[in-house]
N, CA, C and O atoms as a MOPAC input file, in Angstrom:
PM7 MOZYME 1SCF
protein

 N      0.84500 1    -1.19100 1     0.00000 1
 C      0.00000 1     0.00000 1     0.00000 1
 C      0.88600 1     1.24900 1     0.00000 1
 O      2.01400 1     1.22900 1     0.49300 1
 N      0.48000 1     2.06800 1    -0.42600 1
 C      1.36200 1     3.45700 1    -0.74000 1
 C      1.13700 1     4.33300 1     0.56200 1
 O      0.00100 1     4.35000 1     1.03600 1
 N      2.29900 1     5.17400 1     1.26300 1
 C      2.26700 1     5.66300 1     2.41500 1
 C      2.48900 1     6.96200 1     2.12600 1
 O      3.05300 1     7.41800 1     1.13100 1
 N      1.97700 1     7.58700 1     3.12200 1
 C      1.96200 1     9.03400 1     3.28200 1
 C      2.65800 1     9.30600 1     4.40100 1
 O      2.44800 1     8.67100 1     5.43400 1
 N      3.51100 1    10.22000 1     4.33000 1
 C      4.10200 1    10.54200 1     5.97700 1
 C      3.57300 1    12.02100 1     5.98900 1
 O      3.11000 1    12.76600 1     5.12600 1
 N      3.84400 1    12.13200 1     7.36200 1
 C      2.94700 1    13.12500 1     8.34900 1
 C      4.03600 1    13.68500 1     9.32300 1
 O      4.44100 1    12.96300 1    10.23400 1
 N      4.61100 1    15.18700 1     9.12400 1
 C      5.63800 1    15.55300 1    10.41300 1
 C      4.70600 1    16.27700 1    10.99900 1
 O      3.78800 1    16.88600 1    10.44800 1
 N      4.93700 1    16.21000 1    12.06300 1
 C      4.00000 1    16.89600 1    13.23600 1
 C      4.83700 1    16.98200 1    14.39700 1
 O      6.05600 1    16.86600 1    14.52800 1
 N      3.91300 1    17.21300 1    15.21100 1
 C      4.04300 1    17.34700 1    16.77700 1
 C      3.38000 1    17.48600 1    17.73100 1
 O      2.22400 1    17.87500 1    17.56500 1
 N      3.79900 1    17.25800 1    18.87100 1
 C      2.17900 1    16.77100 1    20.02000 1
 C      2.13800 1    18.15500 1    20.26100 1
 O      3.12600 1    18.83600 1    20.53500 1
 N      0.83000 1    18.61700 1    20.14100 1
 C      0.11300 1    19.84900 1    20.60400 1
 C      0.45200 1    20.67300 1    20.08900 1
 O      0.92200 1    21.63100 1    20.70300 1
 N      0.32700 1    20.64600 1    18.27900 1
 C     -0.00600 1    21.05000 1    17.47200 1
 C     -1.35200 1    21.37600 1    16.93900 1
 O     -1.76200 1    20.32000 1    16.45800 1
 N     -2.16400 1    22.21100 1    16.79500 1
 C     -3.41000 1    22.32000 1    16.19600 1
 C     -3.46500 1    22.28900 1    14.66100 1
 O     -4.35300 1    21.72900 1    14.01900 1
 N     -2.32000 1    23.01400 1    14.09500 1
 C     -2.46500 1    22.34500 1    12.76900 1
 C     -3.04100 1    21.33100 1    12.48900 1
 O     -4.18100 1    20.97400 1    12.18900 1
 N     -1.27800 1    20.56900 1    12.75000 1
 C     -1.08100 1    19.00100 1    13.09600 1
 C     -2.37100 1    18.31500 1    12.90300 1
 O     -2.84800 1    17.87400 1    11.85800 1
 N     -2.82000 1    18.30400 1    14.02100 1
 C     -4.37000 1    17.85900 1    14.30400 1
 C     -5.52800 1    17.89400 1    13.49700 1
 O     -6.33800 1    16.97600 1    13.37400 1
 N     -5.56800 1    19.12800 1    12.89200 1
 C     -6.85900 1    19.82900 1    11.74400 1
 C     -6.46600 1    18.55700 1    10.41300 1
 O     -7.22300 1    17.82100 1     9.77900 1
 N     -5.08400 1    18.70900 1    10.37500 1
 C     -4.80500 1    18.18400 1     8.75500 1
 C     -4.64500 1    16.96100 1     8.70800 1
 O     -4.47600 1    16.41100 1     7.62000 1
 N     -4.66500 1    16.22800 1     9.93300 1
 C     -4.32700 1    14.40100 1     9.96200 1
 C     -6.09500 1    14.11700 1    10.17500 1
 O     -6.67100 1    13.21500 1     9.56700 1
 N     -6.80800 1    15.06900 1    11.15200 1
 C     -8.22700 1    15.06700 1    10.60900 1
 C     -8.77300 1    14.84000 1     9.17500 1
 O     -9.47800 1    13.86800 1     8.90300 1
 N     -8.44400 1    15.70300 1     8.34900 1
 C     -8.97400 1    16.08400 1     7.16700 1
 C     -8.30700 1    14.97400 1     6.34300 1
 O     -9.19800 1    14.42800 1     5.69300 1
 N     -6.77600 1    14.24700 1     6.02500 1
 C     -6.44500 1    13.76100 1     5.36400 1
 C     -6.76700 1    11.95300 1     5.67200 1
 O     -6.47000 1    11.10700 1     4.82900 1
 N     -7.23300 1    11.70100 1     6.64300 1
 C     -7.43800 1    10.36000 1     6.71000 1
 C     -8.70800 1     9.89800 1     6.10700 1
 O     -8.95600 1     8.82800 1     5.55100 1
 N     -9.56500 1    11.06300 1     6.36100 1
 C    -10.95900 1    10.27600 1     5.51700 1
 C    -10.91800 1    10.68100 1     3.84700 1
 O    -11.75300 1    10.30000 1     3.02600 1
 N     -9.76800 1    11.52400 1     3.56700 1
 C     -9.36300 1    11.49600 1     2.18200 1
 C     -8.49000 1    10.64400 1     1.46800 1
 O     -8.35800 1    10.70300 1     0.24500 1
 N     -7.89400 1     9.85600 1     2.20400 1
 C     -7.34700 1     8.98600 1     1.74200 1
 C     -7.81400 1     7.51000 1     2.16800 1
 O     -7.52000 1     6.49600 1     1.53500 1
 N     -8.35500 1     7.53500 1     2.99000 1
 C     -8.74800 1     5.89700 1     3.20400 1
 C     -9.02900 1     4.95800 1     2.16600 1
 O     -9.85000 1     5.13300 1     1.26500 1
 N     -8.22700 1     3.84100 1     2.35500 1
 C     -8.52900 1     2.61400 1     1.14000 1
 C     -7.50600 1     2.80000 1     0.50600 1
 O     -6.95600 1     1.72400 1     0.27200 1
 N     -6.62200 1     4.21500 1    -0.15700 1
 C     -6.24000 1     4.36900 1    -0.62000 1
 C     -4.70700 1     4.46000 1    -0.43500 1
 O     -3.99900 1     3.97100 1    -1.31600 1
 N     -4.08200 1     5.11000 1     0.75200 1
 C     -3.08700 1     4.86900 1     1.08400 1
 C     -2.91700 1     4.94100 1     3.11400 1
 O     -3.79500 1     5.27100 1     3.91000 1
 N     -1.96100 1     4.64900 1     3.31200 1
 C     -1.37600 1     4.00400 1     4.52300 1
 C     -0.62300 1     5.84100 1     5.21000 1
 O      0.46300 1     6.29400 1     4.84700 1
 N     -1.53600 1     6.50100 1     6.15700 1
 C     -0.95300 1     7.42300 1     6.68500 1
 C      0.08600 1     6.82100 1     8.00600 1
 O     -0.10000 1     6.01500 1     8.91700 1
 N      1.12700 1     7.57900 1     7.61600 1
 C      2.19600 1     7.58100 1     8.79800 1
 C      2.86900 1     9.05100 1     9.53300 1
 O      3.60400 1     9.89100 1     9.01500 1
 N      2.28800 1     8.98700 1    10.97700 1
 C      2.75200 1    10.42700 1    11.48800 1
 C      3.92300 1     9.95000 1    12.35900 1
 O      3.98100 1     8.93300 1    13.05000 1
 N      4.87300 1    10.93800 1    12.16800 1
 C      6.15600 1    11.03100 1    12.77400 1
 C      5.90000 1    12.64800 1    13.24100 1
 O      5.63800 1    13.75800 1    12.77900 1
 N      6.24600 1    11.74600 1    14.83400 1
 C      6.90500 1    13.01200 1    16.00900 1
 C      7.76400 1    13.55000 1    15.59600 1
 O      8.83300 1    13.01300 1    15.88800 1
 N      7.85300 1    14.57200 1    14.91000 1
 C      9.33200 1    15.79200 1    14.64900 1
 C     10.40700 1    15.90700 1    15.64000 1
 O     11.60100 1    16.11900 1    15.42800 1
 N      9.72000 1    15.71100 1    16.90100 1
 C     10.47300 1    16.27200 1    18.46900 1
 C     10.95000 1    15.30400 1    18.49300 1
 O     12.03100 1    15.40900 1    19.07200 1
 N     10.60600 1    13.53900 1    17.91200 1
 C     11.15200 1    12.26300 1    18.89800 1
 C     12.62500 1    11.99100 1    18.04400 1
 O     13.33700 1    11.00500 1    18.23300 1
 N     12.98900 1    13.37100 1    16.81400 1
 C     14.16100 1    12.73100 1    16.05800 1
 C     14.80600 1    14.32700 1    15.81000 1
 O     14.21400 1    15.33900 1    15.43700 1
 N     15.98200 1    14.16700 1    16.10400 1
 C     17.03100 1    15.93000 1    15.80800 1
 C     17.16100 1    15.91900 1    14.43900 1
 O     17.46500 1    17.03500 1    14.01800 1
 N     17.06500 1    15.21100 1    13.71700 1
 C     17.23800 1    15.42200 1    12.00000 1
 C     15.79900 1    15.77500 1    11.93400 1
 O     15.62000 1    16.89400 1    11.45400 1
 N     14.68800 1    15.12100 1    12.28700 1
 C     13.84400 1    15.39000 1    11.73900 1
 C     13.17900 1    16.80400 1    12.39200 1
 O     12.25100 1    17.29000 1    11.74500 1
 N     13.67600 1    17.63100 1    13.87700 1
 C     13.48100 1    18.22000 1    14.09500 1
 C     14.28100 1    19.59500 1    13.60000 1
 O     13.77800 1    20.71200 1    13.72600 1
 N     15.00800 1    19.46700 1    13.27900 1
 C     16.17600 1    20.57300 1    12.20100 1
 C     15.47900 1    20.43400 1    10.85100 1
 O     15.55900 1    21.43700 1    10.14200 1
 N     14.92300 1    19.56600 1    10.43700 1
 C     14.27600 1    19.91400 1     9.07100 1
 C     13.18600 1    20.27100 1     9.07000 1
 O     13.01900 1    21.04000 1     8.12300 1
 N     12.12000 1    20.09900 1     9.76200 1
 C     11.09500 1    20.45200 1     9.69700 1
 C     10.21500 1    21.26800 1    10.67300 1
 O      9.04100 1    21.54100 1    10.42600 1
 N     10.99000 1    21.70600 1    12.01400 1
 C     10.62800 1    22.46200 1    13.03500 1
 C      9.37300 1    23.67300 1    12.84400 1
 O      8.32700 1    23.77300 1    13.48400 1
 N      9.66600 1    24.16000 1    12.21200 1
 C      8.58500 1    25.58000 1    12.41100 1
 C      7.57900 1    25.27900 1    11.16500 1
 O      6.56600 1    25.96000 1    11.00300 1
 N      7.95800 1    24.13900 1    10.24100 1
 C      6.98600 1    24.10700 1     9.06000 1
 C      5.95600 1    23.07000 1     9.20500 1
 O      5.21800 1    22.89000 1     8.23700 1
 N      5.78600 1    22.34600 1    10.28100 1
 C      4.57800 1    21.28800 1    10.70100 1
 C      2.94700 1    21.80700 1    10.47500 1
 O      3.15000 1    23.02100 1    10.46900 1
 N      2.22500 1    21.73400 1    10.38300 1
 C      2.68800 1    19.73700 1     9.26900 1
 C      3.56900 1    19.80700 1     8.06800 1
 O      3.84200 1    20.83500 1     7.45000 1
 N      4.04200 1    18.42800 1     7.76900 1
 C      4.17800 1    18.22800 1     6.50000 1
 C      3.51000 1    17.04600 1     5.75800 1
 O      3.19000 1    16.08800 1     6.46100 1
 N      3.34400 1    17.00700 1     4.88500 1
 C      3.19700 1    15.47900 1     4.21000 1
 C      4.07700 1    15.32600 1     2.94900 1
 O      4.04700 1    15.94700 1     1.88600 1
 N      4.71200 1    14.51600 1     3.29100 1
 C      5.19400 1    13.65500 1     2.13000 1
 C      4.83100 1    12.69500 1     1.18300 1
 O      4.21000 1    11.87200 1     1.85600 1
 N      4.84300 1    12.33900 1     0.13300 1
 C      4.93900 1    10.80900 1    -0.69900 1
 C      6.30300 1    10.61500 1    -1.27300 1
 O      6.68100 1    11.35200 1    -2.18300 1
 N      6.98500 1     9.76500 1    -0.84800 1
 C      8.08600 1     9.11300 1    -1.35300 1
 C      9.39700 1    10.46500 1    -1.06800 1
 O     10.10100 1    10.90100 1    -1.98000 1
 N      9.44200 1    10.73800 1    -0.22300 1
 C     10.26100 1    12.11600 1     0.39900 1
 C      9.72700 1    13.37300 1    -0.84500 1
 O     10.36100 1    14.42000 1    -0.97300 1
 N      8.64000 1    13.09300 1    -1.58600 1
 C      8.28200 1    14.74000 1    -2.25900 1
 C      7.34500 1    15.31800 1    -1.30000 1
 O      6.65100 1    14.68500 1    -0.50400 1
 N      7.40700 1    16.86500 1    -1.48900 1
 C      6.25100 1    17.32500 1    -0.33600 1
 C      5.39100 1    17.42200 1    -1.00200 1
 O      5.60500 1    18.08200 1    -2.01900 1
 N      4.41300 1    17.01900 1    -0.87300 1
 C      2.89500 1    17.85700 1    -0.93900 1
 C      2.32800 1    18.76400 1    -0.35500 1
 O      1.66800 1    19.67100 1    -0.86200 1
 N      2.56500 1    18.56000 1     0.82100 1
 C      1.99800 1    20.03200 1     0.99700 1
 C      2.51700 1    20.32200 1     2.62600 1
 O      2.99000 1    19.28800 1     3.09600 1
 N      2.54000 1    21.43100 1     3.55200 1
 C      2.52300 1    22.06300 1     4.59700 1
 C      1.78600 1    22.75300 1     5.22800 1
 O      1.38600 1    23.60700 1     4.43600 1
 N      1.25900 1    22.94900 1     6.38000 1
 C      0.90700 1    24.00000 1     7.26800 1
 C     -0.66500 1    23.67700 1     7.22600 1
 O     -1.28600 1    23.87800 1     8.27000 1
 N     -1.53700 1    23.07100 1     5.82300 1
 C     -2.68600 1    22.85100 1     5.46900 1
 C     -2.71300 1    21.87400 1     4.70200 1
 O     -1.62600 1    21.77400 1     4.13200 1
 N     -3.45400 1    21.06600 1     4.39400 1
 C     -3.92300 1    20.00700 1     3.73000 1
 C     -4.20900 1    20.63500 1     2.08000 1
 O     -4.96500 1    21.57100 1     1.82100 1
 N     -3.65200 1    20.09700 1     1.39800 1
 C     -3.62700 1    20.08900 1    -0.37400 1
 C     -4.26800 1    19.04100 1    -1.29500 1
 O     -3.82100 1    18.43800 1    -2.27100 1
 N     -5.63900 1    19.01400 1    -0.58100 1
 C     -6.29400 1    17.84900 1    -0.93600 1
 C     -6.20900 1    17.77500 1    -2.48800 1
 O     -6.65800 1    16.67200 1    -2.80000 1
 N     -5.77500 1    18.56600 1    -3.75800 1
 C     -5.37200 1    18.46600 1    -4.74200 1
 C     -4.40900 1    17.58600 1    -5.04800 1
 O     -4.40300 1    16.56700 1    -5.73900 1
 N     -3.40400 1    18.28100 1    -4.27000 1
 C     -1.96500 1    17.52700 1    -4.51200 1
 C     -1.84800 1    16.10700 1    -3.78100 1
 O     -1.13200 1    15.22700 1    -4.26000 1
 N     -2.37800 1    15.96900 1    -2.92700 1
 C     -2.55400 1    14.50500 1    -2.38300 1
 C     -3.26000 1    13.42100 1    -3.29200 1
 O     -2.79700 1    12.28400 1    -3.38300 1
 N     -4.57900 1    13.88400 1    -4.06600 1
 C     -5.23400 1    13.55600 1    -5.28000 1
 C     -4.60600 1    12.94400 1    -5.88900 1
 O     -4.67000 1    11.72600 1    -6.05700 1
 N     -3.94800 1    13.63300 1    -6.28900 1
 C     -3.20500 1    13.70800 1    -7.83100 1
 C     -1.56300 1    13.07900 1    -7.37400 1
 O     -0.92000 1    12.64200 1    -8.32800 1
 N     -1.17700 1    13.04400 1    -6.59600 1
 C     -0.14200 1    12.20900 1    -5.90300 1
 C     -0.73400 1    10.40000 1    -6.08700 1
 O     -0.23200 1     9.41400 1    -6.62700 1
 N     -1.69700 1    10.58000 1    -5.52500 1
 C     -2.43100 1     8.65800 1    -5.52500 1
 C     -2.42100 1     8.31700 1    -6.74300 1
 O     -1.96900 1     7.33100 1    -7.32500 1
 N     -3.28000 1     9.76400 1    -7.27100 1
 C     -3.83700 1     8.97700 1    -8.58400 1
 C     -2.74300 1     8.76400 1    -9.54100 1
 O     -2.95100 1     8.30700 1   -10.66600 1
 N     -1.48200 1     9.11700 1    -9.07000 1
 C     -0.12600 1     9.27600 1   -10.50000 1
 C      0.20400 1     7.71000 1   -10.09900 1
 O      0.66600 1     7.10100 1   -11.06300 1
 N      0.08500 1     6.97700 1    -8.99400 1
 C      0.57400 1     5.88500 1    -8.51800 1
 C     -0.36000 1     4.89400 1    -8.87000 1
 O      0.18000 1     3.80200 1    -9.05200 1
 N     -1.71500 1     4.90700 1    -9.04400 1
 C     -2.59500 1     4.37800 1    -9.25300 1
 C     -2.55400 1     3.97600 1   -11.11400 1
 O     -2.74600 1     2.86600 1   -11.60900 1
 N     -2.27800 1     5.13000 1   -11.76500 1
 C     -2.22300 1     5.72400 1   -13.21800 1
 C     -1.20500 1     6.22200 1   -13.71800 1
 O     -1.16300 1     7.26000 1   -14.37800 1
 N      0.01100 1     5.25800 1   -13.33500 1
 C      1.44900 1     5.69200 1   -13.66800 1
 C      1.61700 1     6.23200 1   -15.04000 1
 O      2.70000 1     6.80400 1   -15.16600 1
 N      0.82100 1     6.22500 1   -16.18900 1
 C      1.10400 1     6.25900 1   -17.53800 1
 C      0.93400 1     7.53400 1   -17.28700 1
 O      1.05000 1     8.36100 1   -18.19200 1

């Protein structure tokens, strides 16, 4: 199944709004994975003040808000590689 990663952090409201919004947009479809920013120093030097993030395959899709476009169209390129 195709994964999505998720940088965040605990007691984040973003965070929270956009792992809301992106799970019932992706369900069935791909495998969300949130990573604690704070529980790793690389991952907290890269991504500190820009949480959320989401990734597919280390590309971003999107930050700070949910890009239910670009998440779209991310599946569907994997789904419809041609």
């Amino acid at each position: 199944m195709v994964v999505l990663d998720v940088f965040s952090r605990q007691g984040c409201h973003l965070c929270e709004v956009l792992i809301e919004e992106l799970l019932p947009l992706v369900r069935g479809r791909a495998e969300v994975r949130v990573h604690d920013i704070d529980s790793r120093e690389d991952w907290r030097e890269a991504y500190d003040v820009r949480v959320p993030v989401v990734e597919f395959n280390g590309q971003l899709l999107c930050q700070y808000h949910l890009d239910a476009e670009a998440v779209n169209r991310a599946l569907s390129d994997v789904a419809d590689p041609a």
